[in-house]
Backbone as a printed PyTorch tensor [residue, N CA C, xyz], in Angstrom:
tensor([[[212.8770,  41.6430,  11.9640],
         [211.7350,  41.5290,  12.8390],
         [211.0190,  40.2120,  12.5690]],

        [[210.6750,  39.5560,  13.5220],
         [210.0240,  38.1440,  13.4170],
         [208.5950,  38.3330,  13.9020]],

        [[207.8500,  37.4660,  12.9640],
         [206.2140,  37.4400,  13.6650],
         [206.2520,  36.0800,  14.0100]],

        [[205.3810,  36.3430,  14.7400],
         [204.8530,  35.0350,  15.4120],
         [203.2160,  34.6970,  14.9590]],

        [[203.1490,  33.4970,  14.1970],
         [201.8970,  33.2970,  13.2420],
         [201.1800,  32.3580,  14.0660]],

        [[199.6640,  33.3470,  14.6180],
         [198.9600,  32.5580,  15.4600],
         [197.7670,  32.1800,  14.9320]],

        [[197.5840,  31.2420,  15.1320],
         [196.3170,  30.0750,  14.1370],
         [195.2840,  30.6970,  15.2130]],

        [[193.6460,  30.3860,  14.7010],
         [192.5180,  30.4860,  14.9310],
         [192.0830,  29.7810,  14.0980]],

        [[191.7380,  28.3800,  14.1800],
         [191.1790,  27.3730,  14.1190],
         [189.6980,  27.4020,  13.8180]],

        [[189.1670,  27.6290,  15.3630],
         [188.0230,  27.7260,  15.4600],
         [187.5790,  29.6810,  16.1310]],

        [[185.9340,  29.4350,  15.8420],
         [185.8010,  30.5700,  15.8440],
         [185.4140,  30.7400,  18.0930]],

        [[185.8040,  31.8200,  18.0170],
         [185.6140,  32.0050,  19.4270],
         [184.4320,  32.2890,  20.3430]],

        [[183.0770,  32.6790,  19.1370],
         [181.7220,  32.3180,  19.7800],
         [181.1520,  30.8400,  19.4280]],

        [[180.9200,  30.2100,  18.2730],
         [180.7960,  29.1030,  18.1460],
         [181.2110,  27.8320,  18.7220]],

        [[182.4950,  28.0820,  18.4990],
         [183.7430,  26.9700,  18.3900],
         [183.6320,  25.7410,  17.6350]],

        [[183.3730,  26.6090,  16.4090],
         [183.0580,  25.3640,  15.1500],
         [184.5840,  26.2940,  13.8520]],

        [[185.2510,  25.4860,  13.7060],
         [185.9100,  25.6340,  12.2760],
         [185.6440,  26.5090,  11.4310]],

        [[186.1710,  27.3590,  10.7360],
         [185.6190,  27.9950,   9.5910],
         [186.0160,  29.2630,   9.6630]],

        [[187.2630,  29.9370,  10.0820],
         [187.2360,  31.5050,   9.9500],
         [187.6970,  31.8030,   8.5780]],

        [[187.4060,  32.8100,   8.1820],
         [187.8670,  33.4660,   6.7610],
         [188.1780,  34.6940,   7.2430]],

        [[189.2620,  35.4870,   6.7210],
         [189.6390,  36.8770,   6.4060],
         [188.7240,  37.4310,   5.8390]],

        [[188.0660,  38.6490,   6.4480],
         [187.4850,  39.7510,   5.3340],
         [188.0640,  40.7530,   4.9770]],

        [[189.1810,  41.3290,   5.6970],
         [190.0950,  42.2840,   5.9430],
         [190.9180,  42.4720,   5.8190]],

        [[192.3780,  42.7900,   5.7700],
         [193.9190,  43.0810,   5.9660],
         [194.1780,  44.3740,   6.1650]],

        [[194.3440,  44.7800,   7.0670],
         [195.2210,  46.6120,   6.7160],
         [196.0740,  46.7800,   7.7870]],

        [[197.3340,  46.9650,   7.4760],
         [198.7050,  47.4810,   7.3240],
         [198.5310,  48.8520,   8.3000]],

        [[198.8740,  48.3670,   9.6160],
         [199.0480,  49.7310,  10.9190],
         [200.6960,  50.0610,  10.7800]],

        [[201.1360,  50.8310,  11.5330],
         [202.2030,  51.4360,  11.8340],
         [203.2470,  50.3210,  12.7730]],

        [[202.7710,  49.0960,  13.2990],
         [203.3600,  48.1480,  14.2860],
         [203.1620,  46.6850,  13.6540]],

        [[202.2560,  46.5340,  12.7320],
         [201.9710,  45.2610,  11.9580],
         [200.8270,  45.2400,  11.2620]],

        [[200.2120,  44.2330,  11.4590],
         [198.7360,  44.1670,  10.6510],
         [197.2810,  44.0550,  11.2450]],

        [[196.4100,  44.5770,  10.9370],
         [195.3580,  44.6610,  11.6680],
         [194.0310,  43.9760,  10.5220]],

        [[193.9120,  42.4580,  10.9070],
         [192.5490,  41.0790,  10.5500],
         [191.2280,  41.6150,  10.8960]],

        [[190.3610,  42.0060,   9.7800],
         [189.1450,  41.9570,  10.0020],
         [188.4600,  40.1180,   9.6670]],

        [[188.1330,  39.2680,  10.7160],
         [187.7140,  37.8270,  10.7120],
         [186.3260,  37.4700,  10.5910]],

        [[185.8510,  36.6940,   9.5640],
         [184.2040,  36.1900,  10.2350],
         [184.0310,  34.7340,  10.2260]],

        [[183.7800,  34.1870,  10.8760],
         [182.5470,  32.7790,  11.2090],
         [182.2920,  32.8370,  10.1980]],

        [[182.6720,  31.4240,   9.3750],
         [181.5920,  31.1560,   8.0410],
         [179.9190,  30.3380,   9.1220]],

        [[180.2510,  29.8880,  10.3470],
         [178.9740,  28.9980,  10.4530],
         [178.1730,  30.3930,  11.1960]],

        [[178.3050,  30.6100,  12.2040],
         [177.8200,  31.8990,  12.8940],
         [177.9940,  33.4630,  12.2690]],

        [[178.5700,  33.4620,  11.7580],
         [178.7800,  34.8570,  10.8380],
         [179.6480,  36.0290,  11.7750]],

        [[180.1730,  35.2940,  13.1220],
         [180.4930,  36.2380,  14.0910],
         [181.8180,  36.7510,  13.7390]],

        [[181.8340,  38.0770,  13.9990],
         [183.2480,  38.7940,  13.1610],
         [184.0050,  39.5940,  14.4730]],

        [[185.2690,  39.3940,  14.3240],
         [186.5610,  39.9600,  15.1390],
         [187.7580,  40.4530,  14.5940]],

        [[188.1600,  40.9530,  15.2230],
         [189.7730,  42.0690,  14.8370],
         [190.7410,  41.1470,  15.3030]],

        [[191.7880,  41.0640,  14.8810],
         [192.7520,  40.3570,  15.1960],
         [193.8960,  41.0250,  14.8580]],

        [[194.7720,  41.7230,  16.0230],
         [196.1850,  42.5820,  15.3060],
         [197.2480,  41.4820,  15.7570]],

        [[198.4710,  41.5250,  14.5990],
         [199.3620,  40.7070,  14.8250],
         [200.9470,  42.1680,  14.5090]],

        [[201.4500,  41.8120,  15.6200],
         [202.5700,  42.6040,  16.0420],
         [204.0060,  42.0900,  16.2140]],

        [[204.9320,  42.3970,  15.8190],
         [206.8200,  41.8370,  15.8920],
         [206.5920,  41.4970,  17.2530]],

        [[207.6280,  40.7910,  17.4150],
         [207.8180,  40.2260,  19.1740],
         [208.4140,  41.1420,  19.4730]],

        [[209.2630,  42.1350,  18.5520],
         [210.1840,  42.9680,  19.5180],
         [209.2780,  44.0700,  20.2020]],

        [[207.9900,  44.2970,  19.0250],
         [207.1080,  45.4420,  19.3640],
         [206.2190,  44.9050,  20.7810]],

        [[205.8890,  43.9000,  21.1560],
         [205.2650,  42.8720,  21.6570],
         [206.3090,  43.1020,  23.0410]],

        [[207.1360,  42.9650,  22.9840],
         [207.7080,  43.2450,  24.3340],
         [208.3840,  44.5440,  24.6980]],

        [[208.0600,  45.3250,  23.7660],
         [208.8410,  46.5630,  24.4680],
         [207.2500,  47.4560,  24.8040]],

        [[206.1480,  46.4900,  24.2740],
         [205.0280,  47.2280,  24.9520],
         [205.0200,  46.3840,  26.6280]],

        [[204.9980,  45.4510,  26.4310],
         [204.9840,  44.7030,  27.7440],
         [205.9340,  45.9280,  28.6660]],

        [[207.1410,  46.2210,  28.3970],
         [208.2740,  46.4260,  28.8860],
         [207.4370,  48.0610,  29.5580]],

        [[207.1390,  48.6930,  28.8320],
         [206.5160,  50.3360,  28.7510],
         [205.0170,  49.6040,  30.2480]],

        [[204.2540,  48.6890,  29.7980],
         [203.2950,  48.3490,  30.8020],
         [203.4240,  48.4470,  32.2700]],

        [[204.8450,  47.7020,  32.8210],
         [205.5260,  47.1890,  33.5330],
         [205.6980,  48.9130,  34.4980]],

        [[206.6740,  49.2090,  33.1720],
         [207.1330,  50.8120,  34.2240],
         [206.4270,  51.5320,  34.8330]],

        [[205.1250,  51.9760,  33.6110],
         [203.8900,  52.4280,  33.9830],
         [203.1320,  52.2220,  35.3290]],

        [[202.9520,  50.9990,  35.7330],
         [202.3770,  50.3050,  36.3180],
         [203.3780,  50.6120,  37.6150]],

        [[204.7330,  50.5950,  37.3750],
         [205.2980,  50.6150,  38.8530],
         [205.4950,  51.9490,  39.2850]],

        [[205.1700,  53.2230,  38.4590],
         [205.4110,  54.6290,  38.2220],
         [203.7890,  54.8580,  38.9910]],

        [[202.8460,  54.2690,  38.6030],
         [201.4280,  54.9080,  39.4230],
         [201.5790,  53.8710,  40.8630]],

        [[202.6630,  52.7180,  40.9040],
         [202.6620,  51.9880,  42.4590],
         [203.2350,  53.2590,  43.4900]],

        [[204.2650,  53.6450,  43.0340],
         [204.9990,  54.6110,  43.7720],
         [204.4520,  56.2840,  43.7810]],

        [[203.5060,  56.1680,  42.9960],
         [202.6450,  57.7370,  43.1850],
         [201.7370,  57.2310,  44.2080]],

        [[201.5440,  55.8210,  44.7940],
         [200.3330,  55.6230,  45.0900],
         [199.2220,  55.6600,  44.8170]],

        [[199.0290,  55.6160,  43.4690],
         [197.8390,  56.1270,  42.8940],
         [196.6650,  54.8740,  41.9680]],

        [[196.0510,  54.8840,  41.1550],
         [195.4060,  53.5510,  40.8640],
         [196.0020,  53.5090,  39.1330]],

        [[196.5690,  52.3490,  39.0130],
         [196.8210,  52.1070,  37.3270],
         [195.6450,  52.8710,  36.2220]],

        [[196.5730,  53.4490,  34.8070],
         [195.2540,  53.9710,  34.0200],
         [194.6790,  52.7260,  33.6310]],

        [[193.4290,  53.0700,  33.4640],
         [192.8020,  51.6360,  32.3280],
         [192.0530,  52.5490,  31.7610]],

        [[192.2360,  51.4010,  30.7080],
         [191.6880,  51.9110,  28.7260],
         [190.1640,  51.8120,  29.0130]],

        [[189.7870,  53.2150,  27.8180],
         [188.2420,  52.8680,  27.9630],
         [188.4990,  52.4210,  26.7850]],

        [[186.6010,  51.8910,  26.7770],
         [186.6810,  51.2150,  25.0460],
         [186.2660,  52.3860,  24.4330]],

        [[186.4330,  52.6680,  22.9440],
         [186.3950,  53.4630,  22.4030],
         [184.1010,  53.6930,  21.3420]],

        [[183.7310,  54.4900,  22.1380],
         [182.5380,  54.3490,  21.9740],
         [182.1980,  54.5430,  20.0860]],

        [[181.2870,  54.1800,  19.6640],
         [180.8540,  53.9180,  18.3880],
         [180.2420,  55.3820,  18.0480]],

        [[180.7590,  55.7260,  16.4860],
         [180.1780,  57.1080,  16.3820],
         [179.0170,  57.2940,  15.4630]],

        [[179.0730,  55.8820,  15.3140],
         [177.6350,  55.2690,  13.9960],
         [176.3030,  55.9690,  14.2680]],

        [[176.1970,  55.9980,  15.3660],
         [174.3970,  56.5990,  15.8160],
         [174.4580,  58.4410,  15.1860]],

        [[176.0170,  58.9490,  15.4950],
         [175.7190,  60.3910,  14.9170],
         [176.3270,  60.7410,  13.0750]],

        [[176.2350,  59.8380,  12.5260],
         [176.9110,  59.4950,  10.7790],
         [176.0660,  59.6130,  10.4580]],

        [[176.3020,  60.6840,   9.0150],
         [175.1410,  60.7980,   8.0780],
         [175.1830,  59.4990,   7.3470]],

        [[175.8010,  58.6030,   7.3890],
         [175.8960,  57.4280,   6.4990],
         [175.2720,  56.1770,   7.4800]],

        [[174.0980,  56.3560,   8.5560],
         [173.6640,  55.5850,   8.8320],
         [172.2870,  55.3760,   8.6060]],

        [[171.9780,  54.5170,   8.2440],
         [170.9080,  54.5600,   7.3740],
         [169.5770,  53.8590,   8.4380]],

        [[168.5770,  54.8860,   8.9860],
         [167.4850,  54.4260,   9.9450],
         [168.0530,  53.3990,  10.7810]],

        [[169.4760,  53.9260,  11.5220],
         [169.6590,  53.1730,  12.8190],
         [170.1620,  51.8190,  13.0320]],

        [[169.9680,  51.1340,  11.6650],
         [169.9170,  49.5030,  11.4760],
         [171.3800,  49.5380,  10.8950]],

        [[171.9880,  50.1360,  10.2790],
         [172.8740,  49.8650,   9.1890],
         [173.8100,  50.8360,   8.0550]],

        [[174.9650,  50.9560,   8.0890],
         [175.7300,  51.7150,   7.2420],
         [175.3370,  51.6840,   5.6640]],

        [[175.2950,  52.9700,   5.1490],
         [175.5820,  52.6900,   3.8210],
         [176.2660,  51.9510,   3.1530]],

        [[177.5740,  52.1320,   3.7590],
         [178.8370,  51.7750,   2.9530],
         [178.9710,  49.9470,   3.5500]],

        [[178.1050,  49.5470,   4.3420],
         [177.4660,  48.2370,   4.4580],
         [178.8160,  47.5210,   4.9750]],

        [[179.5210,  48.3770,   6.0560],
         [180.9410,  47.9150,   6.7010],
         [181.2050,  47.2000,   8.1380]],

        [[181.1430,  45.7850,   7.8370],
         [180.7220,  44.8350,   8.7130],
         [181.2160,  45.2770,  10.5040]],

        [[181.7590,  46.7460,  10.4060],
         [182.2150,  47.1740,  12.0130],
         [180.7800,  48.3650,  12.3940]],

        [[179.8650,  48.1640,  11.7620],
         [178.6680,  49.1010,  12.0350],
         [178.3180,  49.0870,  13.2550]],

        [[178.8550,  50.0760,  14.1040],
         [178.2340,  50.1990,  15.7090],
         [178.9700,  48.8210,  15.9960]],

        [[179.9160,  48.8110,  15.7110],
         [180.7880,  47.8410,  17.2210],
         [181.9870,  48.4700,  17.6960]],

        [[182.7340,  48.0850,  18.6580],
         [183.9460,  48.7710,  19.2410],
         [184.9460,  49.1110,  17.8850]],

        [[185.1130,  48.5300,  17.0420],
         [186.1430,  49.2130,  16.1020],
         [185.8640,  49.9160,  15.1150]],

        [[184.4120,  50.5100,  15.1630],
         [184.0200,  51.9210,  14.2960],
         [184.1850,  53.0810,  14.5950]],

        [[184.6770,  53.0060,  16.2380],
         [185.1140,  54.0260,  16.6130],
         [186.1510,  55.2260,  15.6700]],

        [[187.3410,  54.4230,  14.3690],
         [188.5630,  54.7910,  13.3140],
         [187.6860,  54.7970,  12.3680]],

        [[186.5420,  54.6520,  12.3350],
         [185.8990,  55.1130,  10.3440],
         [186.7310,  56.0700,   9.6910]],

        [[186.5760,  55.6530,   8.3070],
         [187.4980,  56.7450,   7.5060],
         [186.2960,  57.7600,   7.0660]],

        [[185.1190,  57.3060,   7.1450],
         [183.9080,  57.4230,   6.1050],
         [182.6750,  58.3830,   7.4540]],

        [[183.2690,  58.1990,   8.4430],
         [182.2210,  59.0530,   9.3660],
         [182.3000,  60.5190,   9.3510]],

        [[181.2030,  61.0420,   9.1090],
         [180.7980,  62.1100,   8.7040],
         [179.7930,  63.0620,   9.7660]],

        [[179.7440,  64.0250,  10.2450],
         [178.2910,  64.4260,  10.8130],
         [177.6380,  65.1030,   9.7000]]])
C-alpha cells in the first residue's frame, strides 16, 4: 500500500508557515493528524489514507451516486456530526473540557473517548 505524503506548508486560516502536529492516531484506513497554527493557534484534522483506499472510496461514491440517479431520487449527503460537549459531565461551566482536549465543542468531539452524561 502506498501513501501519498501531502505537505501543509502553511496554515489554512492564516496563511502564514508554522503547522505543528499535536496528534497522531492510527484509524482502521490510515492515520488521523490532530494540526495547530503556531502563529494563529488555529487547529485541524487531517486524515491521510492508501491510494488504493482513496479510490475504491471514490469508486463506492460513483455507484452510489448513479444507484440514487436511477431511483430518481436526491444523492445522500453527510450531516456533520453535532458536538456532545454541552451534555458531558467533563465540561466545565460551558467554556471548556476538563481533560483540556483541544477538539472541545468542534466537529470532531463528536468520537470522545472521555464523554460521559
Amino acid at each position: 500500500m502506498a501513501f501519498q505524503k501531502t505537505l501543509l506548508p502553511d496554515c489554512p486560516q492564516c496563511k502564514q508557515p508554522g503547522i505543528r502536529v499535536i496528534e497522531s492516531r492510527k484509524t482502521a484506513h490510515g492515520t488521523r493528524r490532530r494540526k495547530a497554527c503556531e502563529c494563529c493557534n488555529y487547529r485541524f484534522t487531517t486524515h491521510e489514507v492508501s491510494a488504493d483506499f482513496y479510490k475504491e472510496a471514490e469508486q463506492n461514491l460513483l455507484l452510489v451516486s448513479q444507484f440514487y440517479k436511477l431511483l430518481g431520487a436526491q444523492p445522500f449527503k453527510a450531516t456533520i456530526q453535532e458536538s456532545k460537549c454541552p451534555d458531558c459531565v467533563h465540561n466545565i461551566k460551558g467554556k471548556y473540557c476538563a481533560f483540556e482536549l483541544p477538539e472541545y465543542d468542534t466537529d470532531e468531539s463528536f468520537d470522545c473517548n472521555h464523554h460521559s452524561i
